[in-house]
C-alpha positions as CSV (number, residue, x, y, z in Angstrom):
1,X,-25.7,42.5,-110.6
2,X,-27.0,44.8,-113.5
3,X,-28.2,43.8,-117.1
4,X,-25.7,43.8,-120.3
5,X,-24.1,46.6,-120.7
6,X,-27.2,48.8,-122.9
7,X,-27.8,52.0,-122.6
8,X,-30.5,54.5,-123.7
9,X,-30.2,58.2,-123.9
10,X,-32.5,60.7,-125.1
11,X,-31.2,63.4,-128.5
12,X,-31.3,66.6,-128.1
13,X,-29.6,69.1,-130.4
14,X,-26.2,66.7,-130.2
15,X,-26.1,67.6,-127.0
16,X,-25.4,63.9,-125.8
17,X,-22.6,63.6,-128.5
18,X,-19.8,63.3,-125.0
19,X,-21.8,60.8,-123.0
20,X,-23.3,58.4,-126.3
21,X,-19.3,58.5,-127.4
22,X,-18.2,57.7,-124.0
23,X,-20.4,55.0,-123.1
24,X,-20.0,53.3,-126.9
25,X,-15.6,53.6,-126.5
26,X,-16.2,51.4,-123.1
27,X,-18.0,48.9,-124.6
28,X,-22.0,49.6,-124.0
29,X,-24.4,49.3,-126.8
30,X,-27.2,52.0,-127.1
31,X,-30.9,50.4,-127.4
32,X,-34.0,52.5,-128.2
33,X,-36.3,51.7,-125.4
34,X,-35.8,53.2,-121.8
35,X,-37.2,50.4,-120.4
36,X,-35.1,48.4,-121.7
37,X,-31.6,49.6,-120.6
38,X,-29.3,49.0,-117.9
39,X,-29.2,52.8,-117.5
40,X,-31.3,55.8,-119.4
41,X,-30.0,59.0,-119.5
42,X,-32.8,62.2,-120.8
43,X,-31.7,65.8,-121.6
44,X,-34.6,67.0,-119.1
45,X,-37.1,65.8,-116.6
46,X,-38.8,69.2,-117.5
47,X,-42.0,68.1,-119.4
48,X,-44.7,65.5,-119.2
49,X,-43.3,63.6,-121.8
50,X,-39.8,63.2,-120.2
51,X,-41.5,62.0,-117.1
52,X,-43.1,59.7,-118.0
53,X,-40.1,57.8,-119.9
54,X,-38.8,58.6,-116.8
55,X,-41.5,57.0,-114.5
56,X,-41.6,54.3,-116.9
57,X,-38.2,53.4,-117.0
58,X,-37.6,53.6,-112.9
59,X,-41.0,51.3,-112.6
60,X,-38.2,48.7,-114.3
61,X,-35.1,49.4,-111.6
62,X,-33.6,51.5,-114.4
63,X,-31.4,54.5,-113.2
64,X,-32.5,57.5,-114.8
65,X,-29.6,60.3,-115.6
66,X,-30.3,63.9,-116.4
67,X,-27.7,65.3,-118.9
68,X,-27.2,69.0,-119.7
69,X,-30.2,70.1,-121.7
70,X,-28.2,73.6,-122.4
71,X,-25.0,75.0,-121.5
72,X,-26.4,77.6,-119.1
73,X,-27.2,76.7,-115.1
74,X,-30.4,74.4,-115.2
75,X,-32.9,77.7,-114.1
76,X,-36.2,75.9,-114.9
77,X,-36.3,74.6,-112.1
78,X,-36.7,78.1,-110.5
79,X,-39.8,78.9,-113.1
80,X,-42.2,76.4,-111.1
81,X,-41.3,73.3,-113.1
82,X,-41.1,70.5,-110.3
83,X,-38.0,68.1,-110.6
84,X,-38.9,64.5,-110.9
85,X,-37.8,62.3,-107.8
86,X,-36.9,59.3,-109.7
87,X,-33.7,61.2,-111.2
88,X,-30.8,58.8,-109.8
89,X,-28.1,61.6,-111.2
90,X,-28.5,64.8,-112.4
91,X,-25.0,66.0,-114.3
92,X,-24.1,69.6,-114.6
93,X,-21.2,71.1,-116.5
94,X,-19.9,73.6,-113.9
95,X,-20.0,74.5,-110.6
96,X,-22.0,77.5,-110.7
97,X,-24.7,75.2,-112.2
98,X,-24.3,72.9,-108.8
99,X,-24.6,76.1,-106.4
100,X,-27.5,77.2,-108.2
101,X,-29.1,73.7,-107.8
102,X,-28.4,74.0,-103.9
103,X,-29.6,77.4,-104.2
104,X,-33.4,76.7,-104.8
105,X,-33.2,73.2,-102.7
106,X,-33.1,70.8,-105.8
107,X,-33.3,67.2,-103.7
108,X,-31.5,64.8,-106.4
109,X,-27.6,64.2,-106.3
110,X,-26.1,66.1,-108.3
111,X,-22.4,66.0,-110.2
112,X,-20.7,68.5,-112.1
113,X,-18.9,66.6,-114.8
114,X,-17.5,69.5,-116.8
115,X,-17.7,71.2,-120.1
116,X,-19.8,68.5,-122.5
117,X,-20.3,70.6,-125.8
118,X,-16.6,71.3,-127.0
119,X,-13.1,71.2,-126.3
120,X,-12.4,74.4,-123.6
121,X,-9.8,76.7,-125.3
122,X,-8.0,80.2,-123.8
123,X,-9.6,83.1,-124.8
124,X,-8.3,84.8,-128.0
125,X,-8.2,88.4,-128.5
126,X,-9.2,90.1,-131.8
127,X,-6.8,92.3,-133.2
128,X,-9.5,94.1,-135.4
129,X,-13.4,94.1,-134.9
130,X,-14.7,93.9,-138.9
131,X,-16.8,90.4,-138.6
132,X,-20.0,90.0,-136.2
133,X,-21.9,87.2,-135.9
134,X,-25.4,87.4,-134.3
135,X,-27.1,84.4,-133.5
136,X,-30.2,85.4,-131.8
137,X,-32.2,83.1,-129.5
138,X,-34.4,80.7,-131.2
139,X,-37.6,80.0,-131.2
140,X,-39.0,76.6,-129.3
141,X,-40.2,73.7,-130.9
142,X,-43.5,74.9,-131.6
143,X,-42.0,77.9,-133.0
144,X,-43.3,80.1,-130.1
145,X,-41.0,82.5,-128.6
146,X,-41.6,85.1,-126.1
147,X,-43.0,88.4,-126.8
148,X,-39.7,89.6,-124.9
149,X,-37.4,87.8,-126.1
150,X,-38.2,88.6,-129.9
151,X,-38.2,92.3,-129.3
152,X,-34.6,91.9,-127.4
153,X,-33.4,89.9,-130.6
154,X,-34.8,92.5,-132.8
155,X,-33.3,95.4,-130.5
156,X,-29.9,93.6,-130.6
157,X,-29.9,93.3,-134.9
158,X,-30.7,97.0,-135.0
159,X,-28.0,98.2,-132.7
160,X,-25.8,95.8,-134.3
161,X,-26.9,96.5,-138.2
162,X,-26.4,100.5,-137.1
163,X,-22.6,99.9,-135.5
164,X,-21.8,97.1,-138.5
165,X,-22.9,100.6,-141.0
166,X,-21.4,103.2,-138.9
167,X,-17.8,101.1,-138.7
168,X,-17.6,99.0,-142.1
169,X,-18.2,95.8,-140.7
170,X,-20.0,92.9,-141.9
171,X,-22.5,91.7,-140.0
172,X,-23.9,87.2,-140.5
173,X,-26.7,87.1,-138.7
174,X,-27.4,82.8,-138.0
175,X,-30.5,81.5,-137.6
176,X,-32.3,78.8,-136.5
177,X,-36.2,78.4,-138.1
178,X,-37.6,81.8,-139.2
179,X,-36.5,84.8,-139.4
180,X,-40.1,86.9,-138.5
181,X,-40.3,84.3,-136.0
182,X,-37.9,85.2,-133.5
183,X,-37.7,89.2,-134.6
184,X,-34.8,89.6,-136.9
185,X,-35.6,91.7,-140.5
186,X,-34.5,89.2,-143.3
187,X,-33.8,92.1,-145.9
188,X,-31.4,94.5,-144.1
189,X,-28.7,95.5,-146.7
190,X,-24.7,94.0,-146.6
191,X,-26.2,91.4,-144.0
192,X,-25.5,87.8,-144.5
193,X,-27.4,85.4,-143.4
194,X,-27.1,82.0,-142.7
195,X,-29.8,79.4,-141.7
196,X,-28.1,76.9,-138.7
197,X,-29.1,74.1,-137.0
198,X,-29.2,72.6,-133.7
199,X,-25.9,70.7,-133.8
200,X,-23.5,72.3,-131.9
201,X,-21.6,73.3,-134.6
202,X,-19.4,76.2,-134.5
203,X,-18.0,76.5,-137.9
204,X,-19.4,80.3,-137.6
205,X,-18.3,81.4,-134.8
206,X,-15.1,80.4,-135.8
207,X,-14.7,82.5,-138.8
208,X,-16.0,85.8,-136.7
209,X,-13.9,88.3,-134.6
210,X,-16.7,89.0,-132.3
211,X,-20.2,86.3,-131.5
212,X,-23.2,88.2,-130.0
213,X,-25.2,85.4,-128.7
214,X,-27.3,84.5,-125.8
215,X,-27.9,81.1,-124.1
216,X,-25.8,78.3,-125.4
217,X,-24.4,79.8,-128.6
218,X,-23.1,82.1,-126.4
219,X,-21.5,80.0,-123.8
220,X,-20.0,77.4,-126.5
221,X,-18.4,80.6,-128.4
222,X,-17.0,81.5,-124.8
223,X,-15.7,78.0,-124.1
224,X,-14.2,77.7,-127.2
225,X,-11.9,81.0,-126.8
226,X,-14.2,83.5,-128.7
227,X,-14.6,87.2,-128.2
228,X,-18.3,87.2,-127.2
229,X,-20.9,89.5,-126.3
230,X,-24.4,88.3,-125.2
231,X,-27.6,91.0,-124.5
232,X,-30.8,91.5,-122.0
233,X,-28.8,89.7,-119.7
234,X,-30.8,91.2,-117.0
235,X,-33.8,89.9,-117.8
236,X,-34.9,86.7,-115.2
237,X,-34.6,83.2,-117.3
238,X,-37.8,82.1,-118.4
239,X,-39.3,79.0,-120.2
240,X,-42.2,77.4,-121.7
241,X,-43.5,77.0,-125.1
242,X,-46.7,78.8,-125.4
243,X,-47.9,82.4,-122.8
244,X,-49.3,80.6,-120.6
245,X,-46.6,78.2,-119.8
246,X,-43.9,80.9,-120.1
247,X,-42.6,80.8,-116.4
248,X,-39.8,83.1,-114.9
249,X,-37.1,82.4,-112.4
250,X,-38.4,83.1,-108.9
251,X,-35.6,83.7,-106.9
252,X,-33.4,85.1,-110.1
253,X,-32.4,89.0,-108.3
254,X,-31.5,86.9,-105.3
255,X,-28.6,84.8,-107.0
256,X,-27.8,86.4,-110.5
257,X,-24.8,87.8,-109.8
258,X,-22.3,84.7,-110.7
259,X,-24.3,84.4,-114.0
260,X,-24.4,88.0,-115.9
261,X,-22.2,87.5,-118.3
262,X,-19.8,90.7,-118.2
263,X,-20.3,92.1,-121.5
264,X,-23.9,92.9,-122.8
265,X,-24.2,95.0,-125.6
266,X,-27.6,96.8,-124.1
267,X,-25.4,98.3,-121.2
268,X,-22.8,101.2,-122.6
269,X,-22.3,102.4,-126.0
270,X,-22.6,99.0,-128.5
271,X,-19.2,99.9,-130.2
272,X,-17.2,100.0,-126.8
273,X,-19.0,96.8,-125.5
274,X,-17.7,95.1,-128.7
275,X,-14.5,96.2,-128.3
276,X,-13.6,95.6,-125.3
277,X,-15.1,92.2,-125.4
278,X,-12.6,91.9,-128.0
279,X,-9.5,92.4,-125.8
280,X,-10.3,91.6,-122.2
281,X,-10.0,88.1,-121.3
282,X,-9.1,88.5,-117.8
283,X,-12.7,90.3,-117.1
284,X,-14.7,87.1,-117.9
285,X,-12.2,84.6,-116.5
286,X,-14.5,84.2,-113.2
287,X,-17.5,83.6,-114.9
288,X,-15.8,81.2,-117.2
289,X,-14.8,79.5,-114.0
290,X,-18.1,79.2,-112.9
291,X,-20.2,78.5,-116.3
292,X,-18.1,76.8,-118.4
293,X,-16.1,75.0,-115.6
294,X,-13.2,72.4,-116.5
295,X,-12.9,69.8,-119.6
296,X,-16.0,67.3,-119.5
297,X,-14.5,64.2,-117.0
298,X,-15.0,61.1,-119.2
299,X,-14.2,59.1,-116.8
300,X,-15.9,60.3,-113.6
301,X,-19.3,60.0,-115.6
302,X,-18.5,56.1,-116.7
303,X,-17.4,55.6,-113.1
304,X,-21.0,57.4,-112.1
305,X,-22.8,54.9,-114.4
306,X,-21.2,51.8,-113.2
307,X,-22.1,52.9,-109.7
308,X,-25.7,53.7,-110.6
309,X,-26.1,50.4,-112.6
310,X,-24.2,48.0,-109.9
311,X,-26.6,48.6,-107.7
């Protein structure tokens, strides 16, 4: 027999928007304490901090749940960062994200619950390039971010500010934190630039023809039906917020292939990769498949937490 019907779960970004909504609509009531709940659910397991909420709330009986931290395949666990054993679920969005997980010998069950962030639209072509948004990656919480990644966001801007000058386009370049931060010149003429937040909103991408993006920007714009074009996607995911925690994916040129996103403006002439990113739909429809996945399953995940908390 389990406890009322509480729940605790961890913010990050919005990100938990789907599951908080789902769990309130069937009657639980959110608390603030892990320890507390019938069942906690965390973005991560990634970081000390998490763990120990973790630990702490297991200690109690509590099942622990792992929701998507970001919209991409969970790859820090291939950058050295062990997985905490008293996970009871670990949710993924697609089923790339579960092969990768089998992949590198994760040990936790693991259930792919579908797309979280948004509603999943077809893909719309644009009839006419003339509006680019950039959001380049963002800096972590600490406002660290990685010598490579800041000269890849400041090589995309460029190649992007050159094209957007060269073809009459306007280019919105959005933001989150600072600009010198995370690479990106704050003074460049006829760019517009907009300061964002981690909410999940896509009111911008919206409004663009084509969204060069990386990381979860990226993959909402592409769940959501939007021309997109992402960049560097070669280089091995990596994560930690300072040099000497910055940790890259082990095994990465062993198991890539599924999740190189078609279209990256560093490979092939920048005006060609925009445009055909604009019209081809059917090129990405495999990796849409396996990164995006289907609609999130509202009720699978309330039938995984009354299994977990039944117990």
């Amino acid at each position: 027999m389990r406890k009322m019907k509480t729940f605790y779960i961890a913010e990050h970004g919005n990100k938990e928007r789907a599951y908080r909504e789902a769990l309130r609509r069937d009657g639980w009531r959110q608390v603030s304490d892990p320890r507390l709940a019938a069942v906690s659910l965390f973005d991560s397991d990634g970081t000390d901090m998490r763990n120990a909420r973790i630990e702490a709330a297991s200690k109690n009986k509590i099942p622990c749940i792992i929701y998507p931290h970001a919209a991409h395949a969970p790859f820090w666990y291939d950058c050295g960062y062990p997985w905490s054993e008293k996970v009871a679920a670990n949710i993924v969005m697609a089923p790339g994200h579960e092969e990768l997980l089998k992949k590198i010998g994760y040990t936790r069950p693991v259930h792919t619950l579908g797309w979280s962030y948004s509603e999943i639209k077809p893909f719309r072509a644009a009839r006419q390039v003339k509006k680019i948004l950039f959001a380049p990656r963002h800096a972590n919480g600490n406002g660290w971010l990685a010598d490579i990644d800041r000269i890849n966001n400041n090589t995309a801007f460029m190649t992007l500010w050159n094209v957007c000058q060269a073809y009459d386009m306007q280019l919105t370049v959005r933001y989150l934190g600072s600009l010198q931060t995370i690479g990106v010149p704050a003074d460049k003429k006829g760019v517009k630039y907009v300061r964002g937040f981690p909410d999940l909103s896509f009111k911008d991408m919206d409004e663009a023809d084509v969204v060069v993006s990386t990381q979860t920007y990226a993959y909402m714009a592409i769940a959501r039906g939007k021309p997109t074009v992402m960049y560097a996607e070669y280089v091995a995911p990596h994560y930690g917020n300072t040099p000497e925690t910055n940790r890259f994916a082990a095994g990465w040129d062993n198991y890539k292939e599924p999740f190189v996103y078609p279209f990256d403006l560093f490979k092939g002439e920048p005006y060609d990769v925009l445009s055909g990113a604009a019209e081809d739909g059917e090129c990405i429809r495999e990796w849409k498949r396996l990164n995006i996945g289907e609609p999130f399953n509202q009720n699978g995940f309330l039938q995984l937490v009354e299994k977990l908390t039944m117990r």
